[in-house]
py3Dmol code that shows the C-alpha trace and the ligand (Angstrom):
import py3Dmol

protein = """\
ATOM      1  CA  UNK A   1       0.000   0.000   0.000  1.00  0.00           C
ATOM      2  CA  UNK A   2       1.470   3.509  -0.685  1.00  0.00           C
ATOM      3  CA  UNK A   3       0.648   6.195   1.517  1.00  0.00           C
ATOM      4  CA  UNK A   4       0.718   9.661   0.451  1.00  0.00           C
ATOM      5  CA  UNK A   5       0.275  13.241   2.435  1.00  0.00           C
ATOM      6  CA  UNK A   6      -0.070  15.886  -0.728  1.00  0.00           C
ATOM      7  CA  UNK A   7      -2.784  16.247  -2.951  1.00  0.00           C
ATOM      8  CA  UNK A   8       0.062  16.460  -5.788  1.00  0.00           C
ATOM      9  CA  UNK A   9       1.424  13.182  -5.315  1.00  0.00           C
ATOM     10  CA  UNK A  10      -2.141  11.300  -4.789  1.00  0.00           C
ATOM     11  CA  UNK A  11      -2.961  12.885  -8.346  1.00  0.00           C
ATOM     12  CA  UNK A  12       0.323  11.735  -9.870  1.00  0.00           C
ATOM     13  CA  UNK A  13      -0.652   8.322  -7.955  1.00  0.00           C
ATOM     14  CA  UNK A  14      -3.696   8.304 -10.160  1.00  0.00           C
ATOM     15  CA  UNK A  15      -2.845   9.591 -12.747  1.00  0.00           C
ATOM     16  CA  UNK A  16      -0.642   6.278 -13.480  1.00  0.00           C
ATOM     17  CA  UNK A  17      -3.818   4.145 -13.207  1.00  0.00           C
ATOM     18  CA  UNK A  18      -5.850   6.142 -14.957  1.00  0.00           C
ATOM     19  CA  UNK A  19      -3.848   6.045 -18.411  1.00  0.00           C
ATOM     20  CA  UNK A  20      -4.088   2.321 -17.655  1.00  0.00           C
ATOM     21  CA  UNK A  21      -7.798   2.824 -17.546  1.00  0.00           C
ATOM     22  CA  UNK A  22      -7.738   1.090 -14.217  1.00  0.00           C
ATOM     23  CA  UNK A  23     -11.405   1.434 -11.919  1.00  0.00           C
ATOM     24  CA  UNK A  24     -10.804   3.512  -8.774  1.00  0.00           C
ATOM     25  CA  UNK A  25     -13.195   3.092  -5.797  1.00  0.00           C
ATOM     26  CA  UNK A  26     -13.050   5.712  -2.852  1.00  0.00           C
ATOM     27  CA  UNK A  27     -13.558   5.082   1.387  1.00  0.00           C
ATOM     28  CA  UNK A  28     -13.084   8.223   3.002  1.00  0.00           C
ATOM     29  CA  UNK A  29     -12.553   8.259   6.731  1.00  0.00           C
ATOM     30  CA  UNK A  30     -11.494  10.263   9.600  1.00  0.00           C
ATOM     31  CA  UNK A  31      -9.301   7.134  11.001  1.00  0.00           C
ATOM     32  CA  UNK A  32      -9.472   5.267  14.173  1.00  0.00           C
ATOM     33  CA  UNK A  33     -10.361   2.352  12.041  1.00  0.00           C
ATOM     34  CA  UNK A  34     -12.859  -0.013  13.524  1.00  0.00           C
ATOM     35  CA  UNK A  35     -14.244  -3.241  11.221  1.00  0.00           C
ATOM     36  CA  UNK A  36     -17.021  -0.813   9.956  1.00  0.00           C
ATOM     37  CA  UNK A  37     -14.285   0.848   8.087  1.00  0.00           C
ATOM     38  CA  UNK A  38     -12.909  -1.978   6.855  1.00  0.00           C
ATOM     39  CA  UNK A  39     -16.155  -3.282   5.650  1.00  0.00           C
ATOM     40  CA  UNK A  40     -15.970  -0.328   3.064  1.00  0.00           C
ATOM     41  CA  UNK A  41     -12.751  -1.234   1.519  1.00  0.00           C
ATOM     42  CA  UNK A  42     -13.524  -4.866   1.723  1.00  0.00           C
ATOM     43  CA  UNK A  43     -16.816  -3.735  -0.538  1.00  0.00           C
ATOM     44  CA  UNK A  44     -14.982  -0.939  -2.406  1.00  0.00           C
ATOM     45  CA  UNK A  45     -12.218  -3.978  -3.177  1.00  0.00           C
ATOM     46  CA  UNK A  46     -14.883  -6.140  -4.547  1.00  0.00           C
ATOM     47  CA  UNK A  47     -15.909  -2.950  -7.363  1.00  0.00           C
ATOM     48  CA  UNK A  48     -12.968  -2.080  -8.152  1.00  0.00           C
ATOM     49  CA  UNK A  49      -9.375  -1.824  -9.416  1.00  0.00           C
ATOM     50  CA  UNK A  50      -7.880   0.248  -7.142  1.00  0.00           C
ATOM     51  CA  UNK A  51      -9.158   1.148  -3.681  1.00  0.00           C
ATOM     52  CA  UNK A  52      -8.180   4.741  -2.029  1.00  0.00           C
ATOM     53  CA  UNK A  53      -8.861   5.184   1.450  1.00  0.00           C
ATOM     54  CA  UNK A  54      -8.318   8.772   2.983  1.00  0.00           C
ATOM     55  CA  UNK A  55      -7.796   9.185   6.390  1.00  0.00           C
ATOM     56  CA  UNK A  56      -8.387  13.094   7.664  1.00  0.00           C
ATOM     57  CA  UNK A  57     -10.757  14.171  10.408  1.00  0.00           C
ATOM     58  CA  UNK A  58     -11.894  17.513   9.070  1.00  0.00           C
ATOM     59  CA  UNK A  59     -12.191  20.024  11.519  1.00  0.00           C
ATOM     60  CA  UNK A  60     -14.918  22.064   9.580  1.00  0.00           C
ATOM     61  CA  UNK A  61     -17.709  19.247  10.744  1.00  0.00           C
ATOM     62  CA  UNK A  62     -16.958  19.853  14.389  1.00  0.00           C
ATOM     63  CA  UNK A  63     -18.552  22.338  16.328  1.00  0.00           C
ATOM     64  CA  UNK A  64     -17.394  24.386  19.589  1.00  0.00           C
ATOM     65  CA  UNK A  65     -17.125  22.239  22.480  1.00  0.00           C
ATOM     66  CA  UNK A  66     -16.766  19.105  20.314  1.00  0.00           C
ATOM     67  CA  UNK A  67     -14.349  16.524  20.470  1.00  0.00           C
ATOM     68  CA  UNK A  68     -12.227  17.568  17.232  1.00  0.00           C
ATOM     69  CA  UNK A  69      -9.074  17.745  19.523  1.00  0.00           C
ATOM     70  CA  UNK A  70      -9.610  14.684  21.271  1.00  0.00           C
ATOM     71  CA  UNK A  71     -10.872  12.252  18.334  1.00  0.00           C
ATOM     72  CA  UNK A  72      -8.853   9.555  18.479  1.00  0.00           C
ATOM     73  CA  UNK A  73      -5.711   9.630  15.833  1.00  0.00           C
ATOM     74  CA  UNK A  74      -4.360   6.193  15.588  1.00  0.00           C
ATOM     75  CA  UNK A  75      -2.075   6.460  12.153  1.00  0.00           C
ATOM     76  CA  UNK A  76      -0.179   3.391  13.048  1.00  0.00           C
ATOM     77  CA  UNK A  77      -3.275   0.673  13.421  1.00  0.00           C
ATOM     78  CA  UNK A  78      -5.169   1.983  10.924  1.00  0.00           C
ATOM     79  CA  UNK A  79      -1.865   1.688   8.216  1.00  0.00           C
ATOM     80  CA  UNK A  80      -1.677  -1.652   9.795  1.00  0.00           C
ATOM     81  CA  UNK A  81      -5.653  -2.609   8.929  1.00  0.00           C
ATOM     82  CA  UNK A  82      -5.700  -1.287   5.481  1.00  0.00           C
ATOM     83  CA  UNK A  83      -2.736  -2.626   4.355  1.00  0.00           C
ATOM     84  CA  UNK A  84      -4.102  -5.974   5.351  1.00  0.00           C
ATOM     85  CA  UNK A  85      -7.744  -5.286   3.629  1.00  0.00           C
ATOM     86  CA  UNK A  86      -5.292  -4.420   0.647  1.00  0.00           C
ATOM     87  CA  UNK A  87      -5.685  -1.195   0.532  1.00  0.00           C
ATOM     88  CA  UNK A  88      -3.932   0.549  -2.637  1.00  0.00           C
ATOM     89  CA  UNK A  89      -3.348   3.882  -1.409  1.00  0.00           C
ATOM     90  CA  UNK A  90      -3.847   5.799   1.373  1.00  0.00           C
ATOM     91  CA  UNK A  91      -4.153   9.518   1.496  1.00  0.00           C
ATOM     92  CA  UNK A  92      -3.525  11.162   4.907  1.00  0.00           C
ATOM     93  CA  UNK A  93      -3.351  14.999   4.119  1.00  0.00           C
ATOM     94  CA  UNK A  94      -2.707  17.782   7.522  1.00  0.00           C
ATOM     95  CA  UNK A  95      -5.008  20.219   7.779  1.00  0.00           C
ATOM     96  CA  UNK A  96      -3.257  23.054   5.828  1.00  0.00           C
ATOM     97  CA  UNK A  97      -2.824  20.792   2.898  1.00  0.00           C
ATOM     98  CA  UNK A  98      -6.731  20.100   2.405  1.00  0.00           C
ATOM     99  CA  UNK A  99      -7.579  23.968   4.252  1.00  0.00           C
ATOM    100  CA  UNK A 100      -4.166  26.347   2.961  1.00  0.00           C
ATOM    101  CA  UNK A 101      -6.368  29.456   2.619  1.00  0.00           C
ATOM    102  CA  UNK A 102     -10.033  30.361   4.472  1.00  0.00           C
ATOM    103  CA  UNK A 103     -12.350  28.936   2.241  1.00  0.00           C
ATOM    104  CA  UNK A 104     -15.176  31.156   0.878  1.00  0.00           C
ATOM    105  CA  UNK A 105     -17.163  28.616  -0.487  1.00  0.00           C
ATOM    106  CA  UNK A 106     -19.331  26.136   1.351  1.00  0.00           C
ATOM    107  CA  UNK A 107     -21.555  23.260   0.022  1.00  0.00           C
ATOM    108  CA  UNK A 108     -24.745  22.955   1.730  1.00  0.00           C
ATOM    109  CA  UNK A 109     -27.774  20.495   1.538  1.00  0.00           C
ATOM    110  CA  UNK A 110     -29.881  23.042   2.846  1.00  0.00           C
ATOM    111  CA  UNK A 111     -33.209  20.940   3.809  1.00  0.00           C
ATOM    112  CA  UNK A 112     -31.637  17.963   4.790  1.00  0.00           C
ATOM    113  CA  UNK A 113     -29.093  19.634   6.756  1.00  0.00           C
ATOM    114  CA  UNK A 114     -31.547  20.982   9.185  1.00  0.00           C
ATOM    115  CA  UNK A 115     -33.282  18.118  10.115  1.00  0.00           C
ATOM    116  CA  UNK A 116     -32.218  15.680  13.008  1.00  0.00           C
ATOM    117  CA  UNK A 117     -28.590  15.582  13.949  1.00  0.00           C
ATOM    118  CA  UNK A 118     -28.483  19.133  11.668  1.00  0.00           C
ATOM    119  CA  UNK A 119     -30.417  20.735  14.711  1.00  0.00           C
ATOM    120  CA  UNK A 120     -27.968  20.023  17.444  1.00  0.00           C
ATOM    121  CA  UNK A 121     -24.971  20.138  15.381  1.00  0.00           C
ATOM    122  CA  UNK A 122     -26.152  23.161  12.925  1.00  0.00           C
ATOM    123  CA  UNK A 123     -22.814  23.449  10.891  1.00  0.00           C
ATOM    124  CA  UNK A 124     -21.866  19.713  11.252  1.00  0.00           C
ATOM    125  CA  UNK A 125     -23.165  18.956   8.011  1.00  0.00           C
ATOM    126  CA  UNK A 126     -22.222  21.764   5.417  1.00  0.00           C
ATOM    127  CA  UNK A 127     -18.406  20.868   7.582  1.00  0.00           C
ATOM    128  CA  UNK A 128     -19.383  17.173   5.654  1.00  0.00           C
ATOM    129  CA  UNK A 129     -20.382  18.059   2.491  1.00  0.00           C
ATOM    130  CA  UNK A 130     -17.924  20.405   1.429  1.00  0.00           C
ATOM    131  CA  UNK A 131     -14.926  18.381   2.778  1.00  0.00           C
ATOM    132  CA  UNK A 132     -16.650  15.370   0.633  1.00  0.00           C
ATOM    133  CA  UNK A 133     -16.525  17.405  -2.295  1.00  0.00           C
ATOM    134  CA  UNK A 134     -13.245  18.192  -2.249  1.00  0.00           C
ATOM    135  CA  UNK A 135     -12.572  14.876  -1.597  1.00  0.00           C
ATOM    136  CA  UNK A 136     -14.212  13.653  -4.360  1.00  0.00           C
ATOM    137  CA  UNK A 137     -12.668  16.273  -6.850  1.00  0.00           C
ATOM    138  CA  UNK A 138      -9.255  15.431  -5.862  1.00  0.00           C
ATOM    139  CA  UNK A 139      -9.787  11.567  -5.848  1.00  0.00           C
ATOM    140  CA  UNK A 140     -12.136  11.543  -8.955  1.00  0.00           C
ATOM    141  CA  UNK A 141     -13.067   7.860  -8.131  1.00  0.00           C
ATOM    142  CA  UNK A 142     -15.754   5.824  -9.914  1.00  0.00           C
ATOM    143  CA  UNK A 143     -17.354   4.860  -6.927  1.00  0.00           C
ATOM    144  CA  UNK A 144     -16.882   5.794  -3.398  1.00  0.00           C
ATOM    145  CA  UNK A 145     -18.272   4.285  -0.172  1.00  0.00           C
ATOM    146  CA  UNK A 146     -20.138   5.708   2.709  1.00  0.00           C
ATOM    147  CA  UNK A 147     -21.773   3.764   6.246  1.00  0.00           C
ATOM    148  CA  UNK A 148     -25.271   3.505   6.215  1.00  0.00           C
ATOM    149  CA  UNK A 149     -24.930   4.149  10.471  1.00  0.00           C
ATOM    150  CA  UNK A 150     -24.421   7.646   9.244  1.00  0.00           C
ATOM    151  CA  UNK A 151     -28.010   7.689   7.957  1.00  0.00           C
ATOM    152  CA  UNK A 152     -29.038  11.206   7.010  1.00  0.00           C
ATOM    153  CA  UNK A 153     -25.082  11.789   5.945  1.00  0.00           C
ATOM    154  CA  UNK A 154     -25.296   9.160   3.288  1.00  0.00           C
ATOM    155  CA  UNK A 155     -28.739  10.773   2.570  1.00  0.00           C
ATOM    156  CA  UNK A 156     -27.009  14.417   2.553  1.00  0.00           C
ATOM    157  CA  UNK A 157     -23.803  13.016   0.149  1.00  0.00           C
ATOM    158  CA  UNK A 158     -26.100  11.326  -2.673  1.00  0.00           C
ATOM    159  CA  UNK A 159     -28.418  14.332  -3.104  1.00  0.00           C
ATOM    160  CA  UNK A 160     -24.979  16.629  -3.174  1.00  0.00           C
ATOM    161  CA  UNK A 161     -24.151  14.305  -5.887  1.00  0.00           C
ATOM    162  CA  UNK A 162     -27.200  14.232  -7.840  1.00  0.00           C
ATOM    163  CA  UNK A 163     -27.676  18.252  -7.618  1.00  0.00           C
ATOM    164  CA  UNK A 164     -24.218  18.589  -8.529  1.00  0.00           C
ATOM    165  CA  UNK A 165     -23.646  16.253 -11.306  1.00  0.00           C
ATOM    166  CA  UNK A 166     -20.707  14.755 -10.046  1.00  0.00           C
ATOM    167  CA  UNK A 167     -19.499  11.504 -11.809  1.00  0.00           C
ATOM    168  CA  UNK A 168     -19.454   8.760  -8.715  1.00  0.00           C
ATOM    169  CA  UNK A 169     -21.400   6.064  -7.755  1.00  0.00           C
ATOM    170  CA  UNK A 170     -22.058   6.351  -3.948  1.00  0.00           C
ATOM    171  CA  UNK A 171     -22.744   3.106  -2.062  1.00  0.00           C
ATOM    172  CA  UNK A 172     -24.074   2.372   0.862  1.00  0.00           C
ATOM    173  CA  UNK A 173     -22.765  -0.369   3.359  1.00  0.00           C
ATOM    174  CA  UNK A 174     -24.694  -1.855   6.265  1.00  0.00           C
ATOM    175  CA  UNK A 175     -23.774  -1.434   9.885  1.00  0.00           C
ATOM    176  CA  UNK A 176     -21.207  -3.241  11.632  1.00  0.00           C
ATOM    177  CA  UNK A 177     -22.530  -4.102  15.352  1.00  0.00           C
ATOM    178  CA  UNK A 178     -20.752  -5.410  18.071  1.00  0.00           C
ATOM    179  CA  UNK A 179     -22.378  -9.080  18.778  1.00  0.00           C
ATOM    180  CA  UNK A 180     -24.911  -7.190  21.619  1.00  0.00           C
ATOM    181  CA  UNK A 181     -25.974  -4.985  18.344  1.00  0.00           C
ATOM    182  CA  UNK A 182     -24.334  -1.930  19.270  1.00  0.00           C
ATOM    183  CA  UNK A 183     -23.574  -0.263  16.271  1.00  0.00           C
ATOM    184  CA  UNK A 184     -19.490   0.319  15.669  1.00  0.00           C
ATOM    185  CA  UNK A 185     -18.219   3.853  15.983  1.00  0.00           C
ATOM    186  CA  UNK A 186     -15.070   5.318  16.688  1.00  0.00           C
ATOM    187  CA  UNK A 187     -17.009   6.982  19.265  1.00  0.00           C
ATOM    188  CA  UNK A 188     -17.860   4.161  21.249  1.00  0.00           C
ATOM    189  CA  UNK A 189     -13.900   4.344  22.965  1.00  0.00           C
ATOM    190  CA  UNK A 190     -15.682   7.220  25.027  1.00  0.00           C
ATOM    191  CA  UNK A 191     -18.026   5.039  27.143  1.00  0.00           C
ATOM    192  CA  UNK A 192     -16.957   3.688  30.522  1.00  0.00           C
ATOM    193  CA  UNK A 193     -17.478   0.205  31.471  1.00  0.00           C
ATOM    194  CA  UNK A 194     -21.568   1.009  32.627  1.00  0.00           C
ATOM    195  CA  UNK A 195     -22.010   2.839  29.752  1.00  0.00           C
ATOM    196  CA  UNK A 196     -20.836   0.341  27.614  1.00  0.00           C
ATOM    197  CA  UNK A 197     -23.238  -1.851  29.180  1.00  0.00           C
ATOM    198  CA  UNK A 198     -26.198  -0.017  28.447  1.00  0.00           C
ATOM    199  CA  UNK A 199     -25.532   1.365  24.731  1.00  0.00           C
ATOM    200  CA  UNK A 200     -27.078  -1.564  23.101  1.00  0.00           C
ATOM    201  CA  UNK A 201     -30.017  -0.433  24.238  1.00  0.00           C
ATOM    202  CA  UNK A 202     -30.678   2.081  21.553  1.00  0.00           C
ATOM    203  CA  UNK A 203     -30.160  -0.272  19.280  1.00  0.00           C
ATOM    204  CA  UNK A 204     -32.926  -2.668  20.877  1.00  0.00           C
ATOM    205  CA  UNK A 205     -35.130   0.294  21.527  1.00  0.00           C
ATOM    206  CA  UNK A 206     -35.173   0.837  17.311  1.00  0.00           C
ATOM    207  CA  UNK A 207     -35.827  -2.804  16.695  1.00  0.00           C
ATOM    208  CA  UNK A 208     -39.114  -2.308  19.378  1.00  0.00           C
ATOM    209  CA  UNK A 209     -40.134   0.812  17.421  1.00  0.00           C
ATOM    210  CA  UNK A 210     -40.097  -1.208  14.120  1.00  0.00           C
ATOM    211  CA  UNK A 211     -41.973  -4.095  15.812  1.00  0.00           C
ATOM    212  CA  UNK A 212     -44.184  -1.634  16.770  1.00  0.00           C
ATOM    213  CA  UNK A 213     -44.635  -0.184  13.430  1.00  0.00           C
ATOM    214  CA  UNK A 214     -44.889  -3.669  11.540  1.00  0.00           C
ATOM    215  CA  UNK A 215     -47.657  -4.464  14.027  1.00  0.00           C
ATOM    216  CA  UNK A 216     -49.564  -2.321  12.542  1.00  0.00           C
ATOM    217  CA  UNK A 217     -49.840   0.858  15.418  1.00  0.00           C
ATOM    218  CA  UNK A 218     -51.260   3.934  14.000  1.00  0.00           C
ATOM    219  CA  UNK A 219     -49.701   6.503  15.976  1.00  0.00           C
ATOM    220  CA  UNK A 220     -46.102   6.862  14.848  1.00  0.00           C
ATOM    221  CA  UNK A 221     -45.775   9.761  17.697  1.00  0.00           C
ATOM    222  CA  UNK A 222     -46.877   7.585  20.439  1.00  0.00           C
ATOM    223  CA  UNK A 223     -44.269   4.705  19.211  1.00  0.00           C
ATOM    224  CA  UNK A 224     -41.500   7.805  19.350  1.00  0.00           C
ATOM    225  CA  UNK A 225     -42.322   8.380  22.664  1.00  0.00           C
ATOM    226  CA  UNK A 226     -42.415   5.413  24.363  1.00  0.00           C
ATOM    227  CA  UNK A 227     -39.082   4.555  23.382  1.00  0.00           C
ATOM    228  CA  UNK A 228     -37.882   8.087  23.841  1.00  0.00           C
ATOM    229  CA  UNK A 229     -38.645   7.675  27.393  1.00  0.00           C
ATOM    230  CA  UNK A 230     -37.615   3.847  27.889  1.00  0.00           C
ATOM    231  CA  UNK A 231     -34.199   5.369  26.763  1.00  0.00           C
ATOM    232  CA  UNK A 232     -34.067   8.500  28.885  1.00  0.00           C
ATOM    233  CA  UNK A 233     -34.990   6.012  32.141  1.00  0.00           C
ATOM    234  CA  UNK A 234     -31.736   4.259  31.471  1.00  0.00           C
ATOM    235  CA  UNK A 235     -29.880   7.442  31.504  1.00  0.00           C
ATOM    236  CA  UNK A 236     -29.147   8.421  27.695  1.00  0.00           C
ATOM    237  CA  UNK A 237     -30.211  12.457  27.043  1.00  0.00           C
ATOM    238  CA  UNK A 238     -31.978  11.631  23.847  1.00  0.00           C
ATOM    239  CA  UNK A 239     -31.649  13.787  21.223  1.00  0.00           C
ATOM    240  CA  UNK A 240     -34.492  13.193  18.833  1.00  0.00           C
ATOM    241  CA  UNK A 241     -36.099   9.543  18.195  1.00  0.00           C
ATOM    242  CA  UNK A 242     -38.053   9.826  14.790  1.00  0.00           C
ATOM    243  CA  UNK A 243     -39.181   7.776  12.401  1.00  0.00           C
ATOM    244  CA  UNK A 244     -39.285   8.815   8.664  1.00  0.00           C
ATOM    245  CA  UNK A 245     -39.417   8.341   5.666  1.00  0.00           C
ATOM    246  CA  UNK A 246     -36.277   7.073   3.824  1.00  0.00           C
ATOM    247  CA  UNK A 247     -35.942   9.382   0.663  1.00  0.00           C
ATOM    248  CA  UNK A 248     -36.640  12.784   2.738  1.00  0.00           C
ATOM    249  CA  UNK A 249     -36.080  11.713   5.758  1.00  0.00           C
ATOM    250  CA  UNK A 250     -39.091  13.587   6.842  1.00  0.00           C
ATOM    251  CA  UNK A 251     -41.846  12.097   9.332  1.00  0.00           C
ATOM    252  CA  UNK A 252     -43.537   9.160   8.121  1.00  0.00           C
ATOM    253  CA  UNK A 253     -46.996   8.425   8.059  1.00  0.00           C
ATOM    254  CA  UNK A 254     -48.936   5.740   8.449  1.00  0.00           C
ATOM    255  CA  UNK A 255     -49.422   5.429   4.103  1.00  0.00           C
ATOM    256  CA  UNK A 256     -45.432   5.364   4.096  1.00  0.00           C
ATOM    257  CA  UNK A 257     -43.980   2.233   2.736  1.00  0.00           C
ATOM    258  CA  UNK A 258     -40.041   2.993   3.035  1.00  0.00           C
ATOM    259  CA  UNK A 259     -39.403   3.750   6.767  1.00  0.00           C
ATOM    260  CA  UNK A 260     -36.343   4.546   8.258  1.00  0.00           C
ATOM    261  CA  UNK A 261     -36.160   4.994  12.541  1.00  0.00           C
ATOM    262  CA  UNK A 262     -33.600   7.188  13.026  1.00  0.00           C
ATOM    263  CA  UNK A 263     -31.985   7.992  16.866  1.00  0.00           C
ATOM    264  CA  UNK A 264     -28.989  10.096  18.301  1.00  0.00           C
ATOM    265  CA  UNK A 265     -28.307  10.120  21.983  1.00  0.00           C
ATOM    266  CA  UNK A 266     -25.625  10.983  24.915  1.00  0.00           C
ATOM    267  CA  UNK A 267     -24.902   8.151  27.075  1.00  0.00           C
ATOM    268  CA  UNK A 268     -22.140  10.096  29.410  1.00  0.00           C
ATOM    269  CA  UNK A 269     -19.604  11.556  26.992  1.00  0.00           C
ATOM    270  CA  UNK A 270     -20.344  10.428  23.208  1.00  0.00           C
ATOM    271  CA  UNK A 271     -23.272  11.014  21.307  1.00  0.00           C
ATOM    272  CA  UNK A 272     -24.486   7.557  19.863  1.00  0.00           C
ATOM    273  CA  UNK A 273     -26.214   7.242  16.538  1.00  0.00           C
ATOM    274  CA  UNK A 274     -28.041   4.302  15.020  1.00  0.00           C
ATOM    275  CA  UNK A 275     -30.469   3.367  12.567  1.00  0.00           C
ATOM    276  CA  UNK A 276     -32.983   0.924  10.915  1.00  0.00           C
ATOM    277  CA  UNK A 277     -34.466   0.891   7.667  1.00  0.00           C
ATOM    278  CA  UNK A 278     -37.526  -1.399   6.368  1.00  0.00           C
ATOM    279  CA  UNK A 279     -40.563  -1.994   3.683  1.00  0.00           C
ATOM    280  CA  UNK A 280     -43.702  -2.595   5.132  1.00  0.00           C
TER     281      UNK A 280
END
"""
ligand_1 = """\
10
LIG
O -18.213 9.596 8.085
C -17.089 10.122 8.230
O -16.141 9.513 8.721
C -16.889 11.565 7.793
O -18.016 12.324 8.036
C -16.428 11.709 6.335
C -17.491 11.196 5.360
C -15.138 10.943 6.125
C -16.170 13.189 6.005
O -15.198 13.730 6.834
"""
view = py3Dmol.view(width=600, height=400)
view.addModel(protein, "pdb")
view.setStyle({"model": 0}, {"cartoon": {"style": "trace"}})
view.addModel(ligand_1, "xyz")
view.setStyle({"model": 1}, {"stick": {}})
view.zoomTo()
view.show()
């Protein structure tokens, strides 16, 4: 696997396997690799040629009082996990390579954005779609792939892509969970041994709420609720608990077919995020 820090040499990189019209696939990450991660390239290795993983955690999706200092940078393990999921090339640019000048321009999904984790986090998303842009300007890749945990991102990324006419497929892969269902996340490092106890639980309390909705109960709200407060009695401040529908990600109702449950939460320090989509 070659690793390279400058956008110059990851362009000369592919500009080799381009003139040998070689298929390049796309992961980008912001490190700490967990098997999620890995799931990506082992999908992005089944599409394609040459896989490209990038490794930068953009500081543009953080807000104030976030953890953009203290995200967890672990260079050496994650070199050590792509290069065994045969990785081609990873791209691990500082800050001032991807950021040398204030940028003026910002990309924004502007009704997406706002809804769900865009309300508690209101500049969290533009932060995501411009760096993904860039991203996929100076990668170019045929196809690039994206975690379907991050629900309403993945959502966000392939209407950017639409809008904007860019040239990449974007995929979505299914969530990794830990064998009590919680799903994987960098963030998960943050939860003490209690904590880590209990975080399944929004994972169960999603799976309840689609029981609940394949039953056949009419009132979506009173489904929201209940397991909003089944999860606030084990101690998680619940951010929002909603269930939608999966194109807008707006609230379902009962006529909806394509439902997505969508739930963020703090369980001490991190702020959990899991999802389930079904037909009914
Ligand atoms: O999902 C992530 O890890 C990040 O939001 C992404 C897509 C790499 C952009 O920084």
């Amino acid at each position: 696997m070659q690793k390279v820090r400058s956008i110059a040499q990851l362009k000369k990189n592919l500009h080799q396997w381009r003139k040998q019209n070689l298929s390049i696939a796309f992961v980008p990450t912001m490190g700490n690799l967990h098997e999620g991660h890995i799931k990506l390239v082992l999908a992005a290795r089944k599409k394609a040629d040459k896989v490209v993983v990038s490794i930068f955690v953009n500081p543009t999706q953080f807000g104030v009082g976030e953890d953009f200092e203290s995200y967890p940078r672990t260079e050496e393990d994650d070199e050590i996990k792509l290069k065994e999921a045969c990785a081609d090339l990873l791209f691990l640019p500082s800050v001032l390579e991807i950021y040398p000048e204030a940028m003026e321009t910002i990309v924004s999904v502007t009704k997406l954005s706002t809804r769900h984790c865009g309300k508690s986090r209101p500049n969290h998303f533009n932060g995501v779609a411009t760096i993904v842009v860039k991203l996929l300007n100076m990668v170019q890749p045929d196809i690039a792939f994206f975690g379907e945990k991050d629900f309403q991102q993945l959502a966000i990324i392939r209407k950017m892509v639409n809008d904007l006419n860019i040239s990449c497929e974007i995929i979505g892969v299914e969530t990794e969970r830990e064998l009590d269902g919680l799903a994987m996340s960098s963030r998960n490092n943050y939860l003490t041994e209690s904590e880590r106890k209990i975080a399944p639980k929004l994972y169960h309390s999603i799976c309840k709420a689609r029981e609940n909705v394949l039953l056949g109960v009419k009132d979506l709200k009173v489904i929201e609720k209940e397991q909003y407060d089944y999860l606030a009695s084990l101690g998680f401040v619940v951010d929002y608990f909603s269930i939608c529908r999966c194109d807008n990600l707006q609230p379902a109702k009962v006529s909806d077919n394509e439902i997505v449950i969508l739930v963020a939460a703090k369980l001490g320090k991190p702020r959990l995020i899991d999802n389930i989509y079904f037909s009914r």
